[in-house]
C-alpha positions in Angstrom: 34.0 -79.0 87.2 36.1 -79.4 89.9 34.9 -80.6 93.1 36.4 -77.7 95.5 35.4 -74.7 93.5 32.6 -72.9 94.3 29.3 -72.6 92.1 30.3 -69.4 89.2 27.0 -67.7 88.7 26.5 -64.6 86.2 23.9 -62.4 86.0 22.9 -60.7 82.9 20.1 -57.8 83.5 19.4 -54.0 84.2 20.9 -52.5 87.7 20.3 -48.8 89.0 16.8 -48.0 87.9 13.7 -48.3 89.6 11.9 -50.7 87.1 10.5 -54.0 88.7 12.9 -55.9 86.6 15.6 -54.2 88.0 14.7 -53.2 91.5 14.3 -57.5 91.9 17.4 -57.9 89.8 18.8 -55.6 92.4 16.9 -57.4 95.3 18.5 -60.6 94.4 21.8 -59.8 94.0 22.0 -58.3 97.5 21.0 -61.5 98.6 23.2 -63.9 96.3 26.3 -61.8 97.5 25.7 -63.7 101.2 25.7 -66.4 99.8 28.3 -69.4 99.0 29.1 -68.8 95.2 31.1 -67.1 93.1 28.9 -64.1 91.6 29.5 -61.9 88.5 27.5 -59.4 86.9 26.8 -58.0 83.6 24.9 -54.8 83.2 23.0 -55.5 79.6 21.3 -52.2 77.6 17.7 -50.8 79.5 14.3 -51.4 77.2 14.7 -47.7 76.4 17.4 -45.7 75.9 16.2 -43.1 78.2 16.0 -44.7 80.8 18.4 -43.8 83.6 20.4 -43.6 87.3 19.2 -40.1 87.5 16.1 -39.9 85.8 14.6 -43.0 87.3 17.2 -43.5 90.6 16.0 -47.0 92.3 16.6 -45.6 95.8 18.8 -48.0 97.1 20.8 -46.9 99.9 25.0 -46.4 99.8 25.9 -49.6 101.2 23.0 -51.0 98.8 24.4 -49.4 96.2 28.4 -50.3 97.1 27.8 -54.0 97.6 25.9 -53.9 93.7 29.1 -51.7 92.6 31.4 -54.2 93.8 30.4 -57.8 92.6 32.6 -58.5 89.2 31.6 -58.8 86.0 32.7 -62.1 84.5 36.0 -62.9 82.7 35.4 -64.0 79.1 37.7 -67.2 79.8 36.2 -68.4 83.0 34.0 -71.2 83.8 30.5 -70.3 84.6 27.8 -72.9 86.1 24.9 -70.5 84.9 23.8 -68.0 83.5 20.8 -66.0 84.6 19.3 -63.6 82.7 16.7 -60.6 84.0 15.8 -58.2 81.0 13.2 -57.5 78.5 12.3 -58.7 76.1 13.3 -61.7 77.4 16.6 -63.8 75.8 16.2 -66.9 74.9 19.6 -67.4 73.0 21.7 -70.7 74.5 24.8 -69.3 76.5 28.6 -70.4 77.4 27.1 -71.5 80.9 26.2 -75.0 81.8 23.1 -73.9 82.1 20.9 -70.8 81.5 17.7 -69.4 83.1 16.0 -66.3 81.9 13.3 -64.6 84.1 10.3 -63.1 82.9 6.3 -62.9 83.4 3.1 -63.3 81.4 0.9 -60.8 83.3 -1.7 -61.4 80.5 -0.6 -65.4 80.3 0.6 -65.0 76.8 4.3 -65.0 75.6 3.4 -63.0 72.3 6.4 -61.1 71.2 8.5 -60.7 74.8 11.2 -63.3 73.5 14.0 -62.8 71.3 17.3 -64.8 70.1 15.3 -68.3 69.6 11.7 -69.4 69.2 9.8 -71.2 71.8 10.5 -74.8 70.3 13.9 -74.5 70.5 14.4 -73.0 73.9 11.9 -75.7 75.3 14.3 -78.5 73.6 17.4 -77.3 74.8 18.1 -79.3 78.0 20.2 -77.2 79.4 17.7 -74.1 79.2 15.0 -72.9 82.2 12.4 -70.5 82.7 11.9 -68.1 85.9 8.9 -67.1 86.6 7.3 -65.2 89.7 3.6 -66.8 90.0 1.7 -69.7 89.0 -0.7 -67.3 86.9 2.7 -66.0 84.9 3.7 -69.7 84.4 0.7 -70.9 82.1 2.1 -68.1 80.0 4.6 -69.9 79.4 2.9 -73.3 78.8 0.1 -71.9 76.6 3.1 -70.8 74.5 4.4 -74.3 74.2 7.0 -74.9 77.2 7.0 -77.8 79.1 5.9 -78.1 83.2 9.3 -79.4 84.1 10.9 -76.4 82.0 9.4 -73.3 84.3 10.5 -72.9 87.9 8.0 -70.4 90.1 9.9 -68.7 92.3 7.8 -65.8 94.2 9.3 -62.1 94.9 10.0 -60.7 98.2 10.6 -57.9 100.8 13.5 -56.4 102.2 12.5 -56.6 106.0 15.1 -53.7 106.8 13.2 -51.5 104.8 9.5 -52.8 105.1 8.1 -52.9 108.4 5.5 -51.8 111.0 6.6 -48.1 111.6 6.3 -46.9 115.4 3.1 -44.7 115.8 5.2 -41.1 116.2 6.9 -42.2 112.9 3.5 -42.7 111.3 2.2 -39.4 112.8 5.0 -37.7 111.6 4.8 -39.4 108.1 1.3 -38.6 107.6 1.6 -35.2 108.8 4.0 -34.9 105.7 1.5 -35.5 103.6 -1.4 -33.1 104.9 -3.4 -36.0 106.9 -5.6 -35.4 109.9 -5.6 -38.3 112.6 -9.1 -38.9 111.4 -8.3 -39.3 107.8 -8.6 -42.4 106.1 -5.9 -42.8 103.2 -6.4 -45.5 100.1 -2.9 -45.8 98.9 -2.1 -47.0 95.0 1.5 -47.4 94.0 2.7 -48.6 90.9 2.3 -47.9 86.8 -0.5 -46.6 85.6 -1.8 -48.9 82.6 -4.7 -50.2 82.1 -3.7 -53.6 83.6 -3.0 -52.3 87.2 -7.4 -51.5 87.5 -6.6 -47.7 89.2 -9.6 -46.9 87.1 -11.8 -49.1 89.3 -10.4 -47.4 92.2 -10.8 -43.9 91.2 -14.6 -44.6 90.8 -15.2 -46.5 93.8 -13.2 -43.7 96.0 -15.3 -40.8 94.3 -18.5 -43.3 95.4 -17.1 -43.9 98.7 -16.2 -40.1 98.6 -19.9 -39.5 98.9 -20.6 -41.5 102.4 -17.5 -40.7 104.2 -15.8 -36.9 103.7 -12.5 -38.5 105.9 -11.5 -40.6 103.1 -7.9 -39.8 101.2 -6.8 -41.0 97.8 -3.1 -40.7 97.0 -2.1 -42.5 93.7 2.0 -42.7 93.4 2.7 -42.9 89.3 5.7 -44.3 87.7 5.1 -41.7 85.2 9.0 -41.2 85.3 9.7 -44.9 83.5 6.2 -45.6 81.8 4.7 -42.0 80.7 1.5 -43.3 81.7 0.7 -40.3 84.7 -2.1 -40.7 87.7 -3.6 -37.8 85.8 -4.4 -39.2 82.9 -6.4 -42.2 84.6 -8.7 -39.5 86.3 -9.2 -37.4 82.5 -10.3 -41.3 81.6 -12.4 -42.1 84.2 -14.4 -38.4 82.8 -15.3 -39.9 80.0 -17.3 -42.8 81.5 -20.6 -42.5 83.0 -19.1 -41.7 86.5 -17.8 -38.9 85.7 -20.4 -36.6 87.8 -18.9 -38.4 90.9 -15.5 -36.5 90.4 -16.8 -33.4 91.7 -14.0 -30.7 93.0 -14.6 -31.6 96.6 -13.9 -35.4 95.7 -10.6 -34.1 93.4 -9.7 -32.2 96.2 -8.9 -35.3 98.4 -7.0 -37.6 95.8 -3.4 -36.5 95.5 -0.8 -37.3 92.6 3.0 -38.4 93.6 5.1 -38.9 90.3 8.6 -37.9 91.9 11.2 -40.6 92.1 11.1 -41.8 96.0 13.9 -43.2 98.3 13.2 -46.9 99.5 13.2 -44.8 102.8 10.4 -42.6 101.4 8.3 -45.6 100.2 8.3 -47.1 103.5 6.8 -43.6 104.6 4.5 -43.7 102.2 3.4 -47.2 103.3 3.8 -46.2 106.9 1.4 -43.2 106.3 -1.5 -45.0 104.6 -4.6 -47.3 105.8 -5.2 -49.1 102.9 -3.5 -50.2 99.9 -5.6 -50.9 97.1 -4.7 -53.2 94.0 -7.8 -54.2 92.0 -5.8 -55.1 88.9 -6.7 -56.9 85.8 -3.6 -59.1 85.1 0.0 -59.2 87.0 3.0 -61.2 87.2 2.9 -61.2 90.9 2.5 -58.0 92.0 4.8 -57.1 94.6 3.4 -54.0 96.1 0.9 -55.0 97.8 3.5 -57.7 99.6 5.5 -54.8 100.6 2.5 -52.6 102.2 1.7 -55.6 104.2 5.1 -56.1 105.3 4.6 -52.7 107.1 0.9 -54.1 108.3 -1.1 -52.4 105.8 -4.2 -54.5 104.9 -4.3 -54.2 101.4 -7.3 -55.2 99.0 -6.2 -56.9 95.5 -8.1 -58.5 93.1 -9.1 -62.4 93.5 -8.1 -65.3 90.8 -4.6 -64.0 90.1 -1.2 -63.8 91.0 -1.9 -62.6 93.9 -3.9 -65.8 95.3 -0.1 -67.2 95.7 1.0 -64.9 98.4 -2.7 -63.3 100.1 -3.8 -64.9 103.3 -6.5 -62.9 104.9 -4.7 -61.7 107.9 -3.0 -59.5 105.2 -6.7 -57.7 104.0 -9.1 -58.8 101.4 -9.5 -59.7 98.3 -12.1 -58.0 95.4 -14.1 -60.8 93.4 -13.4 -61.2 89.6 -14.3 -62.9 86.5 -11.8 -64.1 84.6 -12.0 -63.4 80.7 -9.1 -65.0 78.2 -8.1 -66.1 75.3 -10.8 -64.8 72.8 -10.7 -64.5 68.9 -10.1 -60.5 68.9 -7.7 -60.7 71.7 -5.3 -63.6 73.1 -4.7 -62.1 76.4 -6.2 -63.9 79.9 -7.3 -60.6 82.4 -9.8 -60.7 85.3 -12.6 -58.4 85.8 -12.2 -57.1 90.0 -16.4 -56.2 90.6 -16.7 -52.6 91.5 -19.1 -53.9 94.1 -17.3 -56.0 95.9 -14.6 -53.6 95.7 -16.7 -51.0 97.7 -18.1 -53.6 99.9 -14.6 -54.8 101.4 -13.2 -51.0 101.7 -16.6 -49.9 103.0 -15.9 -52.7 105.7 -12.2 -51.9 106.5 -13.0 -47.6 106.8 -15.9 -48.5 109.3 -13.8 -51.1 111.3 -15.3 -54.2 110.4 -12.7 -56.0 109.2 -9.6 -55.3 111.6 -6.9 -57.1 109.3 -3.3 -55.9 108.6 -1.1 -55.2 111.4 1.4 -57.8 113.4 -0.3 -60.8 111.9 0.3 -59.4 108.6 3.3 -58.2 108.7 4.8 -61.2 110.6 3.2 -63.6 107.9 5.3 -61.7 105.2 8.5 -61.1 106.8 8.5 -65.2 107.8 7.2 -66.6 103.8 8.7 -63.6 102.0 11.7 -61.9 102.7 14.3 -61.7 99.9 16.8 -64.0 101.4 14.1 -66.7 101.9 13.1 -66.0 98.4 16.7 -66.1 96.8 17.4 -69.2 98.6 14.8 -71.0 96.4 16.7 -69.3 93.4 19.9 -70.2 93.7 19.2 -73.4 94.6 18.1 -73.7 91.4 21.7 -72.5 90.0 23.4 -75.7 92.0 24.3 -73.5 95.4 23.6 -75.5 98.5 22.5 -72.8 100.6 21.6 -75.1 103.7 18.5 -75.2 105.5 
């Protein structure tokens, strides 16, 4: 390659909907277009066909959305350095670039049948070939499936600090005004899908427990029932069927609220802005980047201990819920942790009451210097051959 030209760098992977592959897809390429390279795009087909700009907007803002528009999609003649792909299921197949990367996690450490194009064996022998993968926890995935240390690259997710950050206190009075909060509530926020691997379950119950001792406290559970199907809703019918259901009483129903509308990123940084807690005692993740993003905007946020997010929690952020980790048995392959519904209770008890006063500056400072997008991207595109600097 000549010596003058610039690194050529194609991305292959979903834009313009607010699935976490796309939304970091997104993320990144804001980033990569500041950098020194030469960047192309190509927009490859969504896991489902349904899926949509309108239907499932990812909330970008116009200039967002105009600097996306603009970068070029590649020229089938020219020379490109690399190749990285962001999509699932995830495609191994060799590519016209000097080299190719293909992002993807394990949330449950197992590769089963993500991958298509070429088996394990031969992506792992193909020199040229290299895995991206957000955590350490996805990246033994990865190498229980048979690929080699030196073939997977962790490089963590970020947060956009123009969007993500401690809101003055009028804006948070006005925010949770919006949504029906007294100055004395308390408000548990969970954000995300949600499946069985995100835990909400654990957190319904432990609210409707907590429900019982302290009449100030606020559940608001913000579905992606728009992408996935899976609704806020249908976590509470399950939780009915378990031997706490008595605890859901109509008062305790009363104070959880359901948001399944598409949000702006403007909105979400409300919605963070507005809350006390966010809460995260999931079961398996690939990193798990909302709780990053609340404590961006000094949330203290309590997540599950032993998983991906062990790489990015320090405890000026919150706390973290003790687990067991269970994996790899005969009737199912998958590795998952079990978050203790005590322990659970114990750390929020301690956060309503003022115990633990975590969160806040210290948190938010932590993130916005280890985690922003452009630090995070750096690390990527490194990996591509771009010299980025210091």
């Amino acid at each position: 390659m000549g010596c003058n030209r610039m690194k050529r760098v194609c991305v292959e992977g979903w834009r313009n909907i607010n699935h976490s592959y796309a939304m970091v897809n997104q993320f990144q390429l804001l980033e990569m277009a500041k950098f020194p390279m030469e960047l192309r795009h190509t927009d490859t087909p969504h896991y489902k066909s349904t899926w949509n700009a309108k239907d499932n907007a990812s909330g970008l803002n116009a200039d967002q959305t105009a600097t996306l528009k603009a970068i070029k999609q590649p020229d089938p003649t020219e020379k490109l350095d690399a190749i990285y792909r962001i999509e699932y299921p995830f495609n191994f197949a060799s590519s016209r670039a000097d080299h190719t990367f293909v992002f993807g996690t394990t949330e449950h450490q197992t590769l089963e049948d993500k991958f298509v194009k070429r088996t394990v064996a031969q992506a792992n022998g193909d020199e040229s070939f290299t895995i991206i993968t957000p955590s350490q926890w996805s990246k033994q995935g990865y190498l229980r499936a048979g690929f080699s240390d030196e073939k997977v690259r962790v490089v963590p997710h970020g947060i956009n600090p123009d969007n993500l950050h401690i809101a003055k206190p009028q804006k948070r009075a006005r925010f949770r005004k919006n949504i029906g909060l007294s100055d004395t509530d308390f408000m548990l926020l969970s954000m995300g899908a949600m499946t069985p691997n995100k835990g909400v379950d654990i957190l319904v119950i432990a609210f409707a427990l907590l429900h019982q001792k302290f009449d100030n406290l606020k559940l608001v559970l913000k579905d992606q029932s728009n992408l996935y199907g899976a609704t806020a809703q249908n976590v509470i019918n399950n939780v009915r069927k378990t031997k706490f259901a008595n605890l859901l009483t109509d008062e305790c129903l009363s104070d959880i609220s359901i948001i399944s509308d598409n949000l702006t990123l403007n909105q979400i940084h409300g919605l963070y802005a507005a809350t006390d807690c966010l809460v995260s005692p999931y079961r398996a993740e690939g990193f798990n980047l909302t709780p990053l993003e609340a404590a961006a905007c000094g949330v203290p946020i309590v997540v599950t201990k032993g998983g991906a997010t062990d790489e990015f929690f320090n405890p000026c952020m919150g706390a973290q819920i003790e687990s067991t980790l269970s994996s790899f048995e005969a009737n199912d392959p998958r590795a998952f942790l079990n978050p203790q519904l005590d322990s659970l209770i114990h750390e929020l008890e301690k956060l309503i009451t003022g115990q633990n006063k975590c969160g806040g500056e210290l948190g938010s400072q932590f993130v916005h210097e280890n985690f922003s997008w452009n630090r995070v991207t750096k690390q990527l595109v490194s990996l591509f051959g771009v010299d980025v600097g210091a």
